[in-house]
TORPA-4810 file (N, C-alpha, C, O; in nm, 3 decimals):
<nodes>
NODE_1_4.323_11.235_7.467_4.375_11.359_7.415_4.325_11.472_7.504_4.212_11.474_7.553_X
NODE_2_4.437_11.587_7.525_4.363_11.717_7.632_4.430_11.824_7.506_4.535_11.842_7.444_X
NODE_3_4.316_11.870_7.516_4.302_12.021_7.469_4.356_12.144_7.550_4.269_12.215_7.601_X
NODE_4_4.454_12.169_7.563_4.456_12.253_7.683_4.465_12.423_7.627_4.558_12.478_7.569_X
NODE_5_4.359_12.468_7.659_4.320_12.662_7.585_4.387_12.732_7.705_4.420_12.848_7.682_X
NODE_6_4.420_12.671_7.863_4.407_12.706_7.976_4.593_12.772_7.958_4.640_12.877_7.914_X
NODE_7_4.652_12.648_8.017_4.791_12.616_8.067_4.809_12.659_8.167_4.727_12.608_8.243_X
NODE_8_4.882_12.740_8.227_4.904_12.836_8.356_4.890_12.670_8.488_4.940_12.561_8.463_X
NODE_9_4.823_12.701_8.600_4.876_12.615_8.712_4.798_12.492_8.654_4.845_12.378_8.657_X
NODE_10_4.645_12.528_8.589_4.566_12.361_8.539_4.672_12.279_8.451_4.676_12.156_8.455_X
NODE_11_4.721_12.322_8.406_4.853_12.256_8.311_4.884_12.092_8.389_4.842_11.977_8.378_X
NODE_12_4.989_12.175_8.474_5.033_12.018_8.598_4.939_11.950_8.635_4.980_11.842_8.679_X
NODE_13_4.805_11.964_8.640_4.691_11.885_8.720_4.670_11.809_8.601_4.707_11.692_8.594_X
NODE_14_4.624_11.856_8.523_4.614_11.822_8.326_4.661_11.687_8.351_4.608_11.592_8.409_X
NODE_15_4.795_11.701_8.283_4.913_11.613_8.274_4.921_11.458_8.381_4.938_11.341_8.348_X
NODE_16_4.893_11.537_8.553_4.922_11.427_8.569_4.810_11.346_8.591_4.819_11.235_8.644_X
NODE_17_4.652_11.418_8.534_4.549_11.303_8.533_4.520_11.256_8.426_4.404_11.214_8.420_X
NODE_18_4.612_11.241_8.293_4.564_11.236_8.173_4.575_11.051_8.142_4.661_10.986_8.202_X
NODE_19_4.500_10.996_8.063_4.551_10.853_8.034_4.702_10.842_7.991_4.758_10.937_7.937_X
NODE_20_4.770_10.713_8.019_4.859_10.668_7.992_4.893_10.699_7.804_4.832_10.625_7.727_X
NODE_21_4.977_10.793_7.752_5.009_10.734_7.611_4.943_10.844_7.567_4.963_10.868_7.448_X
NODE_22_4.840_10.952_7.652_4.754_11.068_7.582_4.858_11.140_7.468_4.972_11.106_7.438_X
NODE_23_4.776_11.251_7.417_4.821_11.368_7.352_4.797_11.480_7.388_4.684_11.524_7.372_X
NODE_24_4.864_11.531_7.427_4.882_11.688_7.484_4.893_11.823_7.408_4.994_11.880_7.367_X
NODE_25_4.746_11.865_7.397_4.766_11.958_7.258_4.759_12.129_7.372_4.673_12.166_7.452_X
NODE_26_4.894_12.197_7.325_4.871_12.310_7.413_4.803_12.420_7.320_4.806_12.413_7.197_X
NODE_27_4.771_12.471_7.356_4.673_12.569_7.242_4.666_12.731_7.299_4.727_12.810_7.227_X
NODE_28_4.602_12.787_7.413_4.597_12.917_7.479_4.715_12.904_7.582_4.809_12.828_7.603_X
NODE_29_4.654_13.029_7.640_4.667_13.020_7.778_4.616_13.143_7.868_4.676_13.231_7.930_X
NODE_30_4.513_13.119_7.853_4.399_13.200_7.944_4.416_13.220_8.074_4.401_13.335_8.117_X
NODE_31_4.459_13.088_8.184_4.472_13.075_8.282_4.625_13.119_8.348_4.642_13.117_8.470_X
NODE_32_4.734_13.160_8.252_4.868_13.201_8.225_4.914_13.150_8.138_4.877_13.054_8.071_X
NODE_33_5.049_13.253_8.132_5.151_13.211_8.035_5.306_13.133_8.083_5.410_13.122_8.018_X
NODE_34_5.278_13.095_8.201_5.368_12.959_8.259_5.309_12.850_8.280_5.189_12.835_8.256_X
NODE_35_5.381_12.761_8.326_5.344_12.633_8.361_5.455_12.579_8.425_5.557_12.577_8.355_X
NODE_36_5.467_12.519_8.577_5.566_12.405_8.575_5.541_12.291_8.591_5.461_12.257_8.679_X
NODE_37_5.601_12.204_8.514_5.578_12.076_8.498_5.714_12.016_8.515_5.826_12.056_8.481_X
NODE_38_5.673_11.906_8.578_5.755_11.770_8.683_5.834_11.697_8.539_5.744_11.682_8.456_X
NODE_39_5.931_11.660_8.497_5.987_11.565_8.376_5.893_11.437_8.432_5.875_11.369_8.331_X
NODE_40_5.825_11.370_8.544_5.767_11.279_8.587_5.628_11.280_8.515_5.564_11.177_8.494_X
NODE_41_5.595_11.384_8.486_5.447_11.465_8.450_5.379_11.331_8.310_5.293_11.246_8.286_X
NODE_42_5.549_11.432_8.239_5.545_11.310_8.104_5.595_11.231_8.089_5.574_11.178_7.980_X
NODE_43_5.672_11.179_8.161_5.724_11.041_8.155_5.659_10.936_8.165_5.626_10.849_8.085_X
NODE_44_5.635_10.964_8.330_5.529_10.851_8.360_5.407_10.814_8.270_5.389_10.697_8.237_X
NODE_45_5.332_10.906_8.233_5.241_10.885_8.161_5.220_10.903_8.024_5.117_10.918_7.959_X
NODE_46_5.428_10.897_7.968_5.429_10.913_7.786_5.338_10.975_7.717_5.256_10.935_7.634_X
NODE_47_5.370_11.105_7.774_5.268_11.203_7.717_5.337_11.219_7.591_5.458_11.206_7.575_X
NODE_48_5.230_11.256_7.477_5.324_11.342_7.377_5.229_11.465_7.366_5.106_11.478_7.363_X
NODE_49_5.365_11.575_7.360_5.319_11.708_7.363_5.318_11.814_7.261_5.430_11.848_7.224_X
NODE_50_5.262_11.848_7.231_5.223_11.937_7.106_5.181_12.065_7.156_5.101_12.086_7.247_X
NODE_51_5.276_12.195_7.049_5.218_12.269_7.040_5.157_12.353_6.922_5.226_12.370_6.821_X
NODE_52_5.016_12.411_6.930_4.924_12.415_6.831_4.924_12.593_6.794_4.918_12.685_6.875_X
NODE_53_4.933_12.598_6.672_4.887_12.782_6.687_4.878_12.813_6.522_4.873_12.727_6.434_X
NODE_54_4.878_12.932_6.509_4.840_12.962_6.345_4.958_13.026_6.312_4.959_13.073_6.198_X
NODE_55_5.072_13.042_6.387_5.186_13.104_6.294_5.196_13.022_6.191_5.147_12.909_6.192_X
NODE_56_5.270_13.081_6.074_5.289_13.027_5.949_5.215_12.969_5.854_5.257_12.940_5.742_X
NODE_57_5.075_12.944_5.908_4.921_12.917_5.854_4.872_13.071_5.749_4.824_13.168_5.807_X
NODE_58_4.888_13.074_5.622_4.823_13.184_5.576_4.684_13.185_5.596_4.624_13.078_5.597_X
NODE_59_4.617_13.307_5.614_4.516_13.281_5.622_4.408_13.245_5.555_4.299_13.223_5.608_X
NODE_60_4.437_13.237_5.419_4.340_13.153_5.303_4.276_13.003_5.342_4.173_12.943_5.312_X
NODE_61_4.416_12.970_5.441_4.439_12.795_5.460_4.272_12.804_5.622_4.158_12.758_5.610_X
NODE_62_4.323_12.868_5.728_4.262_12.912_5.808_4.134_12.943_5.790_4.049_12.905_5.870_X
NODE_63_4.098_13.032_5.659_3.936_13.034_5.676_3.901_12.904_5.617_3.822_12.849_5.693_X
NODE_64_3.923_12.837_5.521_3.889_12.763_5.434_3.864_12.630_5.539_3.759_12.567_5.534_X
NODE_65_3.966_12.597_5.629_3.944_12.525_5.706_3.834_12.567_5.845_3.741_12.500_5.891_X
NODE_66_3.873_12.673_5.879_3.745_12.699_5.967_3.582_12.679_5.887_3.485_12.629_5.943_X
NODE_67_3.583_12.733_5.736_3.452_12.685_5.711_3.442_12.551_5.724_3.336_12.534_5.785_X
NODE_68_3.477_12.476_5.707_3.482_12.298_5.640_3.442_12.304_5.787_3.324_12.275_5.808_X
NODE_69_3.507_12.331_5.879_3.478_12.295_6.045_3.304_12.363_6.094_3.219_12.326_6.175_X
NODE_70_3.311_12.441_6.025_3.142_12.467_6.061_3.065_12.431_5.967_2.952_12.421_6.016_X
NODE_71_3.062_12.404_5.847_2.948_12.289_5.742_2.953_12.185_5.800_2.855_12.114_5.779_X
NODE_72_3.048_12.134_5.885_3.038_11.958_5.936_2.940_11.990_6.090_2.847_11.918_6.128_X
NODE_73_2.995_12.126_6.168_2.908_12.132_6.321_2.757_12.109_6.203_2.689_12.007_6.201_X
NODE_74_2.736_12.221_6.120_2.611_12.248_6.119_2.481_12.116_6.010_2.362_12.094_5.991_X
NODE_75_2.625_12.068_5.968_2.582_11.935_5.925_2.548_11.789_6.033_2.523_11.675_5.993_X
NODE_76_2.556_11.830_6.163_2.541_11.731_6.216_2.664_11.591_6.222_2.647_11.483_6.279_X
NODE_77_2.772_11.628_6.154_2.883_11.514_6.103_2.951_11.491_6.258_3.000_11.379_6.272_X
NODE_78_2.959_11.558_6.345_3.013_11.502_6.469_2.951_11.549_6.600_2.882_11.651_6.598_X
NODE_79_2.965_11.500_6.683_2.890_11.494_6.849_2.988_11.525_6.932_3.092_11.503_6.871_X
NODE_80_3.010_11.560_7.031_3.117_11.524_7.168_3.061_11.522_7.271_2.989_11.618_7.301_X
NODE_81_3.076_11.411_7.357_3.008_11.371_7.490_3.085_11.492_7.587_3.208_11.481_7.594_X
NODE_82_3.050_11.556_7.628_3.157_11.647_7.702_3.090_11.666_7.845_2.975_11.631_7.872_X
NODE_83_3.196_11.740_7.948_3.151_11.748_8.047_3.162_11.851_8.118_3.247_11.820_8.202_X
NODE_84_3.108_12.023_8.151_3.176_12.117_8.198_3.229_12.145_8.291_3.137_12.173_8.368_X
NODE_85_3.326_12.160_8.346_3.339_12.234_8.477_3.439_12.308_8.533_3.547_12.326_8.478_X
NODE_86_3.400_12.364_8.669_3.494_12.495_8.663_3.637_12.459_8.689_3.661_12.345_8.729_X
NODE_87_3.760_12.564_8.667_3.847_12.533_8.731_3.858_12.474_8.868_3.933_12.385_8.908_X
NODE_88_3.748_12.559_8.942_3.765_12.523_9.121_3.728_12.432_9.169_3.731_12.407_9.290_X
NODE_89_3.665_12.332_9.041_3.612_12.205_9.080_3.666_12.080_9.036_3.624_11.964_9.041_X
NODE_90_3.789_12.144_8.984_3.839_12.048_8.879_3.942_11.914_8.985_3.973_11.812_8.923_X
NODE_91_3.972_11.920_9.091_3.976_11.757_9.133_3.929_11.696_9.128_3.966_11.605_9.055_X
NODE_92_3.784_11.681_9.211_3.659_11.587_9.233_3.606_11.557_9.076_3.551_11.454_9.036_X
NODE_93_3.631_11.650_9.018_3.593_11.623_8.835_3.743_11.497_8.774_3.712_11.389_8.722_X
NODE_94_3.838_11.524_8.787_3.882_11.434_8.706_3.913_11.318_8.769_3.979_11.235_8.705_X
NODE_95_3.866_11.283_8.929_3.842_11.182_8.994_3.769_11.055_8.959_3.790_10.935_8.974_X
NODE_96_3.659_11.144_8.898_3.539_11.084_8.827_3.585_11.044_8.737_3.614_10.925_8.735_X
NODE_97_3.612_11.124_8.627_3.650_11.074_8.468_3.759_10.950_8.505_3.750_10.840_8.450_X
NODE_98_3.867_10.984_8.609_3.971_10.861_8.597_3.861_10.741_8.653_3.895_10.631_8.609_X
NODE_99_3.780_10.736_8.710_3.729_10.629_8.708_3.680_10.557_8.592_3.614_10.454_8.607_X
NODE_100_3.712_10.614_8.456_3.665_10.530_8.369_3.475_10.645_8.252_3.386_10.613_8.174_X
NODE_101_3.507_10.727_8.300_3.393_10.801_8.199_3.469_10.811_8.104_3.592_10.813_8.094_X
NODE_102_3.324_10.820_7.980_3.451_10.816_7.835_3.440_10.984_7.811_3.506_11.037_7.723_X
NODE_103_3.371_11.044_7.878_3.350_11.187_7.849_3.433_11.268_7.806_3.545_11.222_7.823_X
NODE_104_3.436_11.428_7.731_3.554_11.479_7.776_3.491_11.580_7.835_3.372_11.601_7.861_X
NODE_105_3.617_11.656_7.858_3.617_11.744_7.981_3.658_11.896_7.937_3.762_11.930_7.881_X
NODE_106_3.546_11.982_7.980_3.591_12.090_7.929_3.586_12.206_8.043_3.482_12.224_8.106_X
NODE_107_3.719_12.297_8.072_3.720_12.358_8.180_3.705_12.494_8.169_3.721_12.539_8.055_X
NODE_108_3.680_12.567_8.252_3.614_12.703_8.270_3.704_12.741_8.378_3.725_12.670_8.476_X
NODE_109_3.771_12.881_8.354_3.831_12.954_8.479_3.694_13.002_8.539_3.692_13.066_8.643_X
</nodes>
């Protein structure tokens, strides 16, 4: 699964290093508000793509769920192996991960 807060040019790099069958959750876009992407992008690698946002979410639903999401951080209920790095480093980074790290990956303009 990729989280993507970014989109803009990391988008296409995203996509075409993601596992076979991933989920493609688009979420921001910090890095822009385009993207072009190849129909090969997702094909090849049967992406499914999602997009994520709070329209139509009242916000009762929104806090209620953001608390539940911080009693569980602060409860200790989940971990993530993660891995930082910058945009400008981001080839040699998902070089690595495709070799098989179970990490995830979290990017920084």
């Amino acid at each position: 699964m990729i989280v993507d807060f970014l989109w803009g040019e990391s988008a296409p790099h995203a996509m075409n290093h993601a596992n076979i069958g991933a989920r493609y959750i688009q979420v921001g876009s910090a890095a822009g508000a385009t993207a072009t992407i190849t129909a090969s992008a997702i094909r090849n690698r049967s992406l499914t793509v999602i997009g994520q946002g709070t329209v139509g979410t009242p916000a009762d639903v929104r806090r209620a769920a953001y608390a539940q999401l911080m009693r569980h951080a602060a409860d200790g209920k989940f971990t993530l192996d993660l891995e930082r790095t910058r945009l400008a480093d981001i080839s040699p980074t998902w070089e690595r991960l495709k070799a098989g790290s179970p990490r995830k990956l979290v990017v920084t303009p």
